[in-house]
N, CA, C and O of each residue as an XYZ file, in Angstrom:
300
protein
N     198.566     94.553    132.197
C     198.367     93.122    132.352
C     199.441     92.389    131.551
O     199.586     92.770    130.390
N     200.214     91.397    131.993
C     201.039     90.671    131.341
C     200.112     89.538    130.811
O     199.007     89.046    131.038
N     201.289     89.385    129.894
C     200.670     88.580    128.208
C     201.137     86.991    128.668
O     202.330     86.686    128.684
N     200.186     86.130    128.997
C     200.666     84.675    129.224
C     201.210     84.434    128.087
O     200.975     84.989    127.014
N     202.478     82.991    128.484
C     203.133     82.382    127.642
C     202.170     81.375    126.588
O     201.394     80.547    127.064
N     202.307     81.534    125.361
C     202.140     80.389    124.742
C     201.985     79.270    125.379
O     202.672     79.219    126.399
N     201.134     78.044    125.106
C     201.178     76.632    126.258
C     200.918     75.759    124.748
O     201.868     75.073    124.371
N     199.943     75.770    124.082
C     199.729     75.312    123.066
C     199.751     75.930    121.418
O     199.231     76.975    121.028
N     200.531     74.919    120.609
C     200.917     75.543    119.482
C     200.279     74.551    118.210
O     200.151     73.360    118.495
N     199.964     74.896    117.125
C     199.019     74.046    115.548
C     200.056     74.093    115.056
O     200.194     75.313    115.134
N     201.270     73.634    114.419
C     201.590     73.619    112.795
C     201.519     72.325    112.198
O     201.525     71.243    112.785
N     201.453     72.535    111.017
C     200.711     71.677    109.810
C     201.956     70.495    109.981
O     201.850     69.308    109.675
N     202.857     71.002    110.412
C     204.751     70.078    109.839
C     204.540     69.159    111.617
O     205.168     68.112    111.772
N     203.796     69.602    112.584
C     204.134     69.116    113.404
C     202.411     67.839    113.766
O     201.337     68.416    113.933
N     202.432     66.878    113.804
C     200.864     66.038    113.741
C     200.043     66.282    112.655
O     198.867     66.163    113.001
N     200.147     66.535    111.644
C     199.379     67.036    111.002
C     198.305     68.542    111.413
O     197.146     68.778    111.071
N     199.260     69.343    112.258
C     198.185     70.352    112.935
C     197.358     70.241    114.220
O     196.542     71.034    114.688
N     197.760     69.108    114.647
C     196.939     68.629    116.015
C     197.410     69.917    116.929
O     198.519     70.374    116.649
N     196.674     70.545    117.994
C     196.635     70.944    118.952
C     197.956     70.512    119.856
O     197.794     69.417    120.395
N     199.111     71.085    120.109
C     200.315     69.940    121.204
C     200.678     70.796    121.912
O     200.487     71.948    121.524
N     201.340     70.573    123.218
C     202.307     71.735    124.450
C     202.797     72.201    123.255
O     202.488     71.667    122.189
N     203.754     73.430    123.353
C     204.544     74.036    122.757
C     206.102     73.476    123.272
O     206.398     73.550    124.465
N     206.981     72.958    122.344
C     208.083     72.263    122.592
C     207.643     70.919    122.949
O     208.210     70.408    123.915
N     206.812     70.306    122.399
C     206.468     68.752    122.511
C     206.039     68.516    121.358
O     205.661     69.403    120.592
N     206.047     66.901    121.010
C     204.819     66.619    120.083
C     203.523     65.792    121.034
O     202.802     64.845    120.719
N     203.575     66.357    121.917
C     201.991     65.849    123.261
C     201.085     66.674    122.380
O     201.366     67.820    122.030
N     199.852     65.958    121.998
C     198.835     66.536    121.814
C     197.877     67.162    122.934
O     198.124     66.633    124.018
N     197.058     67.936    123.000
C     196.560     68.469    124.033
C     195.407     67.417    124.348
O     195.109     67.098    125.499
N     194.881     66.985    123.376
C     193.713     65.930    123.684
C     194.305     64.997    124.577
O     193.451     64.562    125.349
N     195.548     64.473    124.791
C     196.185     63.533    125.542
C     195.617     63.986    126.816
O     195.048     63.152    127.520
N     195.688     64.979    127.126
C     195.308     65.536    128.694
C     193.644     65.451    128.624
O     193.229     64.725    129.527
N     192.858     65.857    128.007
C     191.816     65.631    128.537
C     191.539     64.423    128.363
O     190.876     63.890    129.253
N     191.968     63.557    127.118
C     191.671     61.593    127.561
C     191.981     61.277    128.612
O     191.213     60.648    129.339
N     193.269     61.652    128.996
C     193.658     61.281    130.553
C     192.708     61.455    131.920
O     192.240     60.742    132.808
N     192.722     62.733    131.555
C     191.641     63.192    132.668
C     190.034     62.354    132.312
O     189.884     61.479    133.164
N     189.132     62.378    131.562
C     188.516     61.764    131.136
C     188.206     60.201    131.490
O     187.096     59.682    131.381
N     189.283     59.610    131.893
C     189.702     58.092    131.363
C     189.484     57.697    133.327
O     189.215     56.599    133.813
N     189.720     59.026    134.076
C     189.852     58.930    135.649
C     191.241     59.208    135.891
O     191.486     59.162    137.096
N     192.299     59.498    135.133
C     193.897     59.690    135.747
C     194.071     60.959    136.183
O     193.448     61.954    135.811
N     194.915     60.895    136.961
C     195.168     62.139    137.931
C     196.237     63.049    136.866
O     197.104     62.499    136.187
N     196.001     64.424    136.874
C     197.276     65.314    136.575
C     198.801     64.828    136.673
O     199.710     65.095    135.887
N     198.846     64.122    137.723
C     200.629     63.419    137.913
C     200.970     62.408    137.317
O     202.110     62.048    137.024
N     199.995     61.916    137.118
C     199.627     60.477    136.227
C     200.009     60.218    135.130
O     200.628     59.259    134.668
N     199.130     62.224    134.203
C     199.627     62.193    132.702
C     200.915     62.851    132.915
O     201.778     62.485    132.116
N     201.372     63.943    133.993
C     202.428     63.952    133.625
C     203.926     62.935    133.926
O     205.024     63.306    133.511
N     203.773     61.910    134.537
C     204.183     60.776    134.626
C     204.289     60.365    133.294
O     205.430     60.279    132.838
N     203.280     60.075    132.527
C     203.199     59.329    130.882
C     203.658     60.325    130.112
O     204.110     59.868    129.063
N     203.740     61.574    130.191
C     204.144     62.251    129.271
C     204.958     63.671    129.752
O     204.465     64.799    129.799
N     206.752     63.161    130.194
C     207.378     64.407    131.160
C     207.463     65.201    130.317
O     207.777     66.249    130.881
N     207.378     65.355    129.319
C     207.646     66.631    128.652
C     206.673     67.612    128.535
O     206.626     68.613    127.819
N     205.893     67.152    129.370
C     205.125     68.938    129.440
C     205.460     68.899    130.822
O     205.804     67.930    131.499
N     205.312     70.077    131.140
C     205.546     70.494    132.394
C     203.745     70.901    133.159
O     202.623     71.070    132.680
N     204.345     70.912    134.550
C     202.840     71.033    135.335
C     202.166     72.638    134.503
O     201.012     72.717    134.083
N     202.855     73.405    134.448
C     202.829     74.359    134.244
C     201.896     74.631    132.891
O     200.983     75.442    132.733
N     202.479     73.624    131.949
C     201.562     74.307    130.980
C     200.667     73.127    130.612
O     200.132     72.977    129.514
N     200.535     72.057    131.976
C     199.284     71.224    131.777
C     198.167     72.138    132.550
O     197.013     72.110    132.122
N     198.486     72.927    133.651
C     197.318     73.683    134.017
C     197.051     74.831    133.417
O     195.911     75.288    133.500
N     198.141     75.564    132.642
C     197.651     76.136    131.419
C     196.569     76.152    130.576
O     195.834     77.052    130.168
N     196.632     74.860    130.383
C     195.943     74.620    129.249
C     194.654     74.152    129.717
O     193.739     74.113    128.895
N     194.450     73.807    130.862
C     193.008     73.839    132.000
C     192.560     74.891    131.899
O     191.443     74.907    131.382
N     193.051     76.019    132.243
C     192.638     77.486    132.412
C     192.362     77.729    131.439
O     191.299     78.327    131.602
N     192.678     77.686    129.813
C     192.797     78.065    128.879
C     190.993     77.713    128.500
O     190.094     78.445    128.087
N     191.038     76.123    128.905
C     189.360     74.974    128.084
C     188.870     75.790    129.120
O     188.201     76.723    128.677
N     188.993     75.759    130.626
C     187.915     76.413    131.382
C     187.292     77.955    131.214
O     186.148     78.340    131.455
N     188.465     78.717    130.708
C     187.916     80.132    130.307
C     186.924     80.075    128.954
O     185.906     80.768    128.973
N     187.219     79.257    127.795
C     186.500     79.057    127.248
C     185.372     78.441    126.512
O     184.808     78.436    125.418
N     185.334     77.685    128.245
C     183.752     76.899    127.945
C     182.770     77.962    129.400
O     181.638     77.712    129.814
N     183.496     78.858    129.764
C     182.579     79.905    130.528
C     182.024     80.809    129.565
O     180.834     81.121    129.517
N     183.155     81.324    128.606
C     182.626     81.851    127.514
C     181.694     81.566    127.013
O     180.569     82.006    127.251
N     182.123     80.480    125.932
C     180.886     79.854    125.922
C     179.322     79.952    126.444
O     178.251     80.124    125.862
N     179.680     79.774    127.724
C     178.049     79.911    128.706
C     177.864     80.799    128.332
O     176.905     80.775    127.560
N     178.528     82.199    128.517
C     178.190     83.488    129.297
C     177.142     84.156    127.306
O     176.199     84.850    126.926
N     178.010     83.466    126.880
C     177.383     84.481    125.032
C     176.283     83.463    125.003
O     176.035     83.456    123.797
N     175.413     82.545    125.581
C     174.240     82.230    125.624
C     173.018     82.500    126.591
O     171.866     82.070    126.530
N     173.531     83.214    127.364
C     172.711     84.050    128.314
C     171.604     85.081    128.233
O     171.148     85.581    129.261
């Protein structure tokens, strides 16, 4: 099985540690306010080109695998 790329990276020097794409200072919360707020995927990446589609659905896959988790260890 290949090893996905990095999408999101923490350091302390970069937001104070906020959650951001990797090679941005976009926080990841930006995407789910967006989404949240009613804006479409093209929308945020419109407001914010420096992430790419790529590792905005990344990082979908990433919350969705682990809010199944989630479910599944309360079963």
């Amino acid at each position: 099985m290949s090893k996905r790329p990095r999408v999101i990276h923490s350091d302390p020097d970069i937001l104070g540690g906020t959650p951001v794409f990797v090679g941005t200072r976009v926080p990841v919360q930006n995407l789910i306010d967006c989404l949240e707020a009613g804006d479409s995927l093209d929308e945020f990446l419109n407001s914010f080109p420096t992430v790419t589609r790529e590792q905005a659905l990344a990082a979908l896959e990433i919350a969705r695998a682990a809010l199944e988790s989630s479910a599944h260890s309360y079963r």
